[in-house]
Residue, then its C-alpha position, 0 to 999 in steps of 0.5 A: x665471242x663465237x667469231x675468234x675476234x672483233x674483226x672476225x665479228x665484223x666479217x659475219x656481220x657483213x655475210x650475215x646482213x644480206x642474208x638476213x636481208x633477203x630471207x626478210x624479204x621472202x627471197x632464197x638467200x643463196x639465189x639473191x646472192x648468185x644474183x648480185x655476186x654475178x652483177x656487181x662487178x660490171x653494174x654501176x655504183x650510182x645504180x647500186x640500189x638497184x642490187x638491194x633484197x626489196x629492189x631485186x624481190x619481185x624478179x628473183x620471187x617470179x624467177x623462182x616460181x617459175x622453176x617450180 
């Protein structure tokens, strides 16, 4: 309704799930995103888990703290 379409629907959904993913995971969605977006390019698909909010939480939350 608020996306213009079934497809626009689609594309929030998608941005929207990682988001949603890393704030339930007490990480900064912005810098989870960073993170994977950096990565994924040159990182393998057998090794993909290795991006998910609950593999990436203690580095990005130790990463974090120590910027405070």
């Amino acid at each position: 309704m608020f996306a213009g379409s079934d497809c626009g629907g689609e594309r929030a959904a998608n941005i929207y799930s990682p988001i949603g993913s890393a704030k339930l995971n007490g990480l900064d969605p912005e810098l989870y995103l960073r993170t994977v977006l950096a990565q994924i390019a040159e990182h393998p698909i057998s090794r993909i888990d290795e991006l998910l909010p609950w593999t990436l939480a203690p580095t990005l939350q130790a990463h974090t703290s120590q910027a405070a």
